[in-house]
C-alpha positions as CSV (number, residue, x, y, z in Angstrom):
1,X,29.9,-12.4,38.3
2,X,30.7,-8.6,37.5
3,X,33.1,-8.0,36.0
4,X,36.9,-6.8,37.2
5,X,37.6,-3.5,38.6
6,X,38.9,-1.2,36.8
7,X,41.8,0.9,37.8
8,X,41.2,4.3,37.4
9,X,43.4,6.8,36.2
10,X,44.0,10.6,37.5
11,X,45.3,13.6,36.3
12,X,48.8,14.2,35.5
13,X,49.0,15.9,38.7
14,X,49.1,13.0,41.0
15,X,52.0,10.7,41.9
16,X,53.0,7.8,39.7
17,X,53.5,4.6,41.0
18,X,55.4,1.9,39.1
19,X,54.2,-1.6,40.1
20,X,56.1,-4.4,39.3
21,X,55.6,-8.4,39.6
22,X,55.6,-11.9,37.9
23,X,51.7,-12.0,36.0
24,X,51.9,-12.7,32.8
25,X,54.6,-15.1,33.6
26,X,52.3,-17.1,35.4
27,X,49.6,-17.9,33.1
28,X,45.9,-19.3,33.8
29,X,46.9,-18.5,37.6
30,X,43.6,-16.1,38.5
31,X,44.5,-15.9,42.0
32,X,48.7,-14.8,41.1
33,X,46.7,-12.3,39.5
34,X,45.4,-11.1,42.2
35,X,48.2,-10.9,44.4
36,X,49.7,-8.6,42.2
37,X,46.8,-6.2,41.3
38,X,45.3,-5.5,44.6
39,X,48.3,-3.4,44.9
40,X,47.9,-1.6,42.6
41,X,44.4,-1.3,42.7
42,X,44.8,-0.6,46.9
43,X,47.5,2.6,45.1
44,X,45.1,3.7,42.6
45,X,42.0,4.2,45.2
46,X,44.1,6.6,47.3
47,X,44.9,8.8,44.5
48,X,48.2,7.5,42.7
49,X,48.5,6.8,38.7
50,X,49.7,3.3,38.5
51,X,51.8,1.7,35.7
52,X,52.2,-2.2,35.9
53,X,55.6,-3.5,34.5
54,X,56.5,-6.7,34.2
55,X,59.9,-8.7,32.8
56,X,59.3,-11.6,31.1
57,X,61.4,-14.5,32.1
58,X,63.9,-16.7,29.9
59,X,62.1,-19.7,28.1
60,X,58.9,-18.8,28.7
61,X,55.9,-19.3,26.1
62,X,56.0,-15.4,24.9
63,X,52.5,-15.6,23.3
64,X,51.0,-17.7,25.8
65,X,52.4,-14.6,28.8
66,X,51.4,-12.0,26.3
67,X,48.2,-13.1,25.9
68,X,47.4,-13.3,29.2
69,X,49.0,-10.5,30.6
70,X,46.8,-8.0,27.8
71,X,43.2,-9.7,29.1
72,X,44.2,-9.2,32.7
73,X,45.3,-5.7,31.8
74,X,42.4,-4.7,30.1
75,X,40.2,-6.3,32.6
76,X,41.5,-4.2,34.8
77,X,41.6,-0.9,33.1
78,X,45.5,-1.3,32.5
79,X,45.8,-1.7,29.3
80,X,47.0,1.7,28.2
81,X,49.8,1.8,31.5
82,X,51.1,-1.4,31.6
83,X,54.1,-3.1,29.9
84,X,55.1,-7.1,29.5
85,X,59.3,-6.4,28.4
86,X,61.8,-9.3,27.3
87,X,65.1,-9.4,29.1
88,X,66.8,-7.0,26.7
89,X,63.7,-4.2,28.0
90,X,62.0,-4.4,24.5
91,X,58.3,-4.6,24.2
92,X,56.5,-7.9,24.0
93,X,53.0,-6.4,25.6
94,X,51.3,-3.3,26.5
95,X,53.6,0.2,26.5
96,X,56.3,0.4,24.2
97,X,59.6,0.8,26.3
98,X,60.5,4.2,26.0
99,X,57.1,5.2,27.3
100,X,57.6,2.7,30.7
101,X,61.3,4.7,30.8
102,X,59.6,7.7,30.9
103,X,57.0,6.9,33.6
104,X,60.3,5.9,35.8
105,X,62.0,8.6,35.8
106,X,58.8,10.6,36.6
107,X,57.6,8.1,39.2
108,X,57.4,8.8,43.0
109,X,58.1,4.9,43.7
110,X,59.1,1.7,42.8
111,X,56.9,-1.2,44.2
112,X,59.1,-4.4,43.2
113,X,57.0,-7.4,44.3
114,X,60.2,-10.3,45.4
115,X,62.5,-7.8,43.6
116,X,60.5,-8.6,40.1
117,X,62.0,-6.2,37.8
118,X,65.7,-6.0,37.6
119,X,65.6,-3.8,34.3
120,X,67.9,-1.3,35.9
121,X,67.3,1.3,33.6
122,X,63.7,1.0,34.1
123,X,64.3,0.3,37.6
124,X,67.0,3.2,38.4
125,X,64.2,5.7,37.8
126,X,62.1,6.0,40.6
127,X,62.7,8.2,43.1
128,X,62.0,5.7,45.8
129,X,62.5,2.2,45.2
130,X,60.6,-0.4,47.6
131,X,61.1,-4.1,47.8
132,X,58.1,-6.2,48.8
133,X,58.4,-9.8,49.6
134,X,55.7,-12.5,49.9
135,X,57.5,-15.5,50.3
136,X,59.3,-15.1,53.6
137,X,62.4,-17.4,54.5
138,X,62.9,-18.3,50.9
139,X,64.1,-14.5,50.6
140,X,66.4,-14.6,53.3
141,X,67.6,-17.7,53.0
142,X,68.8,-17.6,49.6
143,X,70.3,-14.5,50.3
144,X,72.5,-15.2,53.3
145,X,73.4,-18.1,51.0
146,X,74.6,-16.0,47.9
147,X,72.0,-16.4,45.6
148,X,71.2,-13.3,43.3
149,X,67.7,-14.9,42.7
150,X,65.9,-12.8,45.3
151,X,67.1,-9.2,43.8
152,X,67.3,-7.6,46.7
153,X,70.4,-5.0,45.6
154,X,69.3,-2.1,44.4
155,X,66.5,-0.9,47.1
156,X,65.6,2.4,49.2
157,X,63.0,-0.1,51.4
158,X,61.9,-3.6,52.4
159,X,59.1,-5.2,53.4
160,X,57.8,-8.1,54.3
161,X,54.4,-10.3,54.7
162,X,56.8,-12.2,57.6
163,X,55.4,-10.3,60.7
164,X,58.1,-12.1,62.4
165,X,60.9,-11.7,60.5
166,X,63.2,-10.0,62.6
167,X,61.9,-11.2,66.6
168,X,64.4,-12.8,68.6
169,X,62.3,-16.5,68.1
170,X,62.6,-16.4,64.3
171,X,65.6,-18.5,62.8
172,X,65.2,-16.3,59.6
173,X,68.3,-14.3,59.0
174,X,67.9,-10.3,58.4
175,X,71.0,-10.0,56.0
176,X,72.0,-6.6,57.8
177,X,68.5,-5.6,56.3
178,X,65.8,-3.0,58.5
179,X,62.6,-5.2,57.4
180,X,59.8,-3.8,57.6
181,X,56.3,-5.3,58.0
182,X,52.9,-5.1,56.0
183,X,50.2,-7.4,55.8
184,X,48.7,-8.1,52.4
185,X,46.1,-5.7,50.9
186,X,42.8,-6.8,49.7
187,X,39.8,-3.9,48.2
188,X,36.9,-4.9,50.2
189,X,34.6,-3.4,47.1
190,X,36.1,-6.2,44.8
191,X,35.0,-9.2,46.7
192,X,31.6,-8.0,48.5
193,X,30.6,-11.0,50.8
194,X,29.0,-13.4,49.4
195,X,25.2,-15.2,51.1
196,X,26.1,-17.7,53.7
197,X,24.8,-21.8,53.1
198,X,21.4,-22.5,54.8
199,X,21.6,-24.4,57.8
200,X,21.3,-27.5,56.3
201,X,23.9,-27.2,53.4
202,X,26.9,-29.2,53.9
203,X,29.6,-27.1,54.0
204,X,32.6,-27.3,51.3
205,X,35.9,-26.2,52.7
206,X,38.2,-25.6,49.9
207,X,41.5,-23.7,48.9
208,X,43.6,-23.2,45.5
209,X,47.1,-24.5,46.2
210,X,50.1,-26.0,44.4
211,X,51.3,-29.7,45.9
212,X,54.9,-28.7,46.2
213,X,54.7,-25.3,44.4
214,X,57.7,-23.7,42.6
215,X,60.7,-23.9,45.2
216,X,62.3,-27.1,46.6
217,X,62.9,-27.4,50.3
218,X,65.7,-25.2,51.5
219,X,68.0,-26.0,54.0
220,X,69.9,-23.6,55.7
221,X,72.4,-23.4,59.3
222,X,71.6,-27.6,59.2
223,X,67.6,-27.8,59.0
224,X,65.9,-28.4,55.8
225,X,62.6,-26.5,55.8
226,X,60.1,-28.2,53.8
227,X,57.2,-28.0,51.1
228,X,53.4,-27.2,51.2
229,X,53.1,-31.1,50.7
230,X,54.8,-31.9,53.9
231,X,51.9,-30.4,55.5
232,X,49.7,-31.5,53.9
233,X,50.3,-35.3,55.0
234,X,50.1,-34.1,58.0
235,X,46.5,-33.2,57.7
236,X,45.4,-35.6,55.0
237,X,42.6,-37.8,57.2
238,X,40.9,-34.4,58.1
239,X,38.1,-35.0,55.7
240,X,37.6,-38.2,57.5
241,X,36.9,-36.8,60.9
242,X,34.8,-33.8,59.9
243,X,31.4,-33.7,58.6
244,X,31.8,-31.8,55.6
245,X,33.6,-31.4,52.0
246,X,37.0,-30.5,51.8
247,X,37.7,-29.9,47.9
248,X,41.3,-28.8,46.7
249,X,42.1,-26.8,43.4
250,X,45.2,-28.7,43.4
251,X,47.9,-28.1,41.1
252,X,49.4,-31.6,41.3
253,X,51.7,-33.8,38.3
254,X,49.9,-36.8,37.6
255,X,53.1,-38.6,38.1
256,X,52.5,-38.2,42.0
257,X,50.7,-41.2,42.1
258,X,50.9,-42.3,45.9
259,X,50.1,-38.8,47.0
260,X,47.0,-38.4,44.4
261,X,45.7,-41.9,46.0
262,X,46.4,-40.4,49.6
263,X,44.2,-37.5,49.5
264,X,41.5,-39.8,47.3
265,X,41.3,-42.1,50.0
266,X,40.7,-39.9,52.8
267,X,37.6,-38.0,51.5
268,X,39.5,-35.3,49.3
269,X,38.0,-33.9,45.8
270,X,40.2,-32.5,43.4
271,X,39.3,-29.9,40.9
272,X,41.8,-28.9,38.1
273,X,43.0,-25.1,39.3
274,X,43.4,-23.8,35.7
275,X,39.9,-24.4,34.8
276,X,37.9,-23.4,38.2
277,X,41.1,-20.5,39.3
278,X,42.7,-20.0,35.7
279,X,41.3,-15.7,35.6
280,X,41.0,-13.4,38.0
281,X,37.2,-13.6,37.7
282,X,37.3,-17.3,37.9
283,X,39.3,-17.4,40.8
284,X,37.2,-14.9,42.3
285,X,33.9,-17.1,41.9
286,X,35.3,-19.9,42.8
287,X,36.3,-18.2,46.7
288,X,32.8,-17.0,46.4
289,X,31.0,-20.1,45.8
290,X,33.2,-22.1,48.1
291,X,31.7,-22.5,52.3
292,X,34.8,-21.9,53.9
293,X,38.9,-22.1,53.2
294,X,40.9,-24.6,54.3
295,X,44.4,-24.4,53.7
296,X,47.8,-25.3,55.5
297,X,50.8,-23.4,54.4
298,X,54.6,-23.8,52.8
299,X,57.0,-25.7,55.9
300,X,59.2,-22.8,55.5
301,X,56.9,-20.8,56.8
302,X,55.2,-22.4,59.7
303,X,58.7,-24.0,60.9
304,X,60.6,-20.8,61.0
305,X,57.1,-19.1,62.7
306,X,57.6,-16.6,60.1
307,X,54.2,-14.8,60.9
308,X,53.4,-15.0,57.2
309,X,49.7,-15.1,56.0
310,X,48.0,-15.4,52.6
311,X,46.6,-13.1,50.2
312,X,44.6,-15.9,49.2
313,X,42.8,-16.4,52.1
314,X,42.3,-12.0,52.9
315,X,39.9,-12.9,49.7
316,X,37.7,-15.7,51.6
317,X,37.4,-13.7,54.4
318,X,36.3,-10.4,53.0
319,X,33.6,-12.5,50.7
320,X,32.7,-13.9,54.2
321,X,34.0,-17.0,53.9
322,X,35.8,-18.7,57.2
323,X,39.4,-19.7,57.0
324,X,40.8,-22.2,58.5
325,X,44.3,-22.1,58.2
326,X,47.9,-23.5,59.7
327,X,49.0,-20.9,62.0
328,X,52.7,-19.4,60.7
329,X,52.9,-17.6,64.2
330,X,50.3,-14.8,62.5
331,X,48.0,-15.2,65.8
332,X,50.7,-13.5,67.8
333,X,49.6,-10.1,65.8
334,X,45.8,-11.1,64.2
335,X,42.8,-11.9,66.4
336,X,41.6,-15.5,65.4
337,X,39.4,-17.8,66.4
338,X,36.0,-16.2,65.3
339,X,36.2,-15.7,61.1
340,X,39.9,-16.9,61.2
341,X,40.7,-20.1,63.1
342,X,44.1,-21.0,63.1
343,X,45.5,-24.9,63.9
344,X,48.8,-26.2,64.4
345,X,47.7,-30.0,64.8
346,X,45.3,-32.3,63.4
347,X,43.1,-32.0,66.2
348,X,43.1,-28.3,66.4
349,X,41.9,-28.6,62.4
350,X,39.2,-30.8,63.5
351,X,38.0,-28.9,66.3
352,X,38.5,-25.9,64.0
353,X,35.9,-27.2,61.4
354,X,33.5,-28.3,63.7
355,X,33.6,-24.8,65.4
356,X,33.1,-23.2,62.0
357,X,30.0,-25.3,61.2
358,X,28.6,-25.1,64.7
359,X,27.7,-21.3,63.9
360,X,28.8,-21.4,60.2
361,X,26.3,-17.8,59.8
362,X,28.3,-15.7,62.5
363,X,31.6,-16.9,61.6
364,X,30.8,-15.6,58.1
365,X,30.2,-12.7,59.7
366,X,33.5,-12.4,61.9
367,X,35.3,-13.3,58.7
368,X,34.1,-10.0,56.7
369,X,34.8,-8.3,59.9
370,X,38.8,-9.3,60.2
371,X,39.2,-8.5,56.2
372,X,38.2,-5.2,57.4
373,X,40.1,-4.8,60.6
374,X,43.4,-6.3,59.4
375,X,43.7,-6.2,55.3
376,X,41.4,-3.4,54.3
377,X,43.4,-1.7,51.1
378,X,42.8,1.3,52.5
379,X,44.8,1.0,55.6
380,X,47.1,-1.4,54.5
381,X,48.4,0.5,51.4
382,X,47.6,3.7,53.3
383,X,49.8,3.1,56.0
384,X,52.9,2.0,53.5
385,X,52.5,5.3,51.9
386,X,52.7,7.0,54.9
387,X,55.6,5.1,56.3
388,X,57.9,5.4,53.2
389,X,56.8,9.2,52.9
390,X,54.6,9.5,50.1
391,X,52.2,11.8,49.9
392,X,48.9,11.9,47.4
């Protein structure tokens, strides 16, 4: 496997963009990596100088985030714009802090990924500052409930992976707030599509997950809205009723000893995320070597109908890899069925699989197609720029 892109840098004369999101925070997390990096690598390929700055979060392991964030960044071609800061705005990685003060007040825009940095005199400087946020409901939630944790003061713009957030059938409140839409971004030229299986190769569906990931349930106007492992339950005896393997890079605590026994006993494997997802280039193989994606999502998002849909799986599909994934209400707005197969109940999943395997070659080939079509940097990112007025 080649290895990452590197982000190229222009001449002084184009626009700087300051990119901003948790990384090095979350270490031996390949596919976080990602999530933040596509952006800037979809704002470097249409012509903007990128600088990555991150803010490094009380109590975490400050070697083990430095250390991380510096091979990501050089394996991107970031090492020399980039900067990991402490609370205070001091230097732990990357740029010293008078440099990544510099490049804000010279910077066209602010791209704050859930409202990361909250340096306000790094963050002040931008001439346009945009809020993005990927984990729709959560957001809102907290907000309309007084919590500071989103960040959302402070902002010119905001967007949102919810495609619904803001229709008359979604619960999830707007805070007052003109949300706009995006979908996420994925650089077709980083994850070329991979062979398909021969006909008679059992397929391996697969995803990289977190059992309950890092929120709790939230509960807001009455209704508790739950966790990815709520849905999972729901789906657990797929592996039962499908010929195939279904194979989860499951960041789970051993202490969840029922549930562990649960997915054993229905046909699930478990592989150990850090060491198959733990780098970007890991991650990357591991989408690449996998048949297909199966995944369910977060309860917040499928019971409010959010519209949300994962950066994770825009990667299986542009290497050509089928998804089949719990609809969030994104089918209102993406074509599915052929590539992308959404479900909503167990025997939509199964019916889902089988249809996948039935023509396993062409639905590789519809699931390059809809990368293309829907998440293709190039549009994606193109189309923000144009909206928020940014020219390169």
């Amino acid at each position: 496997m080649a290895a990452c892109p590197t982000v190229v840098q222009s001449s002084f004369l184009m626009p700087t963009i300051l990119v901003s999101g948790a990384l090095g925070n979350k270490p031996h997390n390949g596919g976080n990596a990602w999530t933040r990096l596509s952006w800037a690598r979809g704002f470097a390929r249409l012509g903007l100088d990128v600088v990555f700055v991150e803010q490094l979060a009380g109590g975490a392991d400050r070697s083990a985030c430095a250390a991380y964030f510096r091979a990501v960044m050089a394996s991107f071609g970031l090492a020399e714009s980039s900067a990991l800061l402490d609370a205070g705005g001091e230097r732990v990685a990357g740029m010293a802090a008078d440099r990544v003060i510099d490049a804000a007040r010279s910077a066209a825009m602010l791209f704050n990924i859930s409202g990361h940095l909250k340096l306000e005199r790094v963050r002040r400087g931008p001439r346009l500052r945009v809020y993005f946020d990927d984990d729709p409901g959560y957001t809102q939630f907290w907000h309309a409930d007084g919590h500071a944790g989103p960040g959302l003061g402070g902002h010119d713009i905001y967007y949102t992976v919810g495609l619904n957030v803001g229709s008359s059938d979604c619960p999830i409140p707007t805070g007052g707030i003109p949300w706009r839409h995006t979908r996420p971004p994925v650089v077709l030229e980083d994850w070329p599509a991979a062979p398909a299986a021969g006909p008679r190769e059992r397929l391996c569906f697969t995803t990289v997950a977190s059992w309950r990931g890092p929120y709790g349930p939230v509960t807001f106007g009455g209704r508790t809205y739950g966790q990815k492992v709520h849905q999972f339950r729901k789906f657990v005896e797929l592996p039962r009723r499908v010929a195939a393997d279904f194979e989860l890079a499951l960041d789970i605590h051993p202490a969840e000893v029922d549930d562990l026994s649960l997915l054993r006993s229905n046909g699930w494997r478990l592989a150990e995320p850090k060491a198959v997802a733990g780098t970007p280039e890991a991650f990357r193989e591991y989408v690449r070597g996998s048949s297909a994606e199966f995944s369910v999502a977060q309860g917040v998002y499928v019971d409010t109908r959010s519209g949300w849909f994962s950066d994770r799986t825009t990667r299986y599909l542009a290497s050509g890899r089928p998804a089949l994934v719990q609809d969030t209400g994104f089918g209102e707005h993406l074509r599915c069925g052929e590539g992308l197969v959404g479900f909503g109940t167990v025997e939509e999943a199964v019916a889902g699989a089988r249809r996948i395997a039935s023509d396993y070659a062409g639905h590789c080939d519809a699931a390059r197609a809809v990368a293309a079509r829907y998440f293709d940097s190039d549009l994606v990112v193109g189309r923000l720029l144009d909206e928020v007025g940014v020219r390169v």
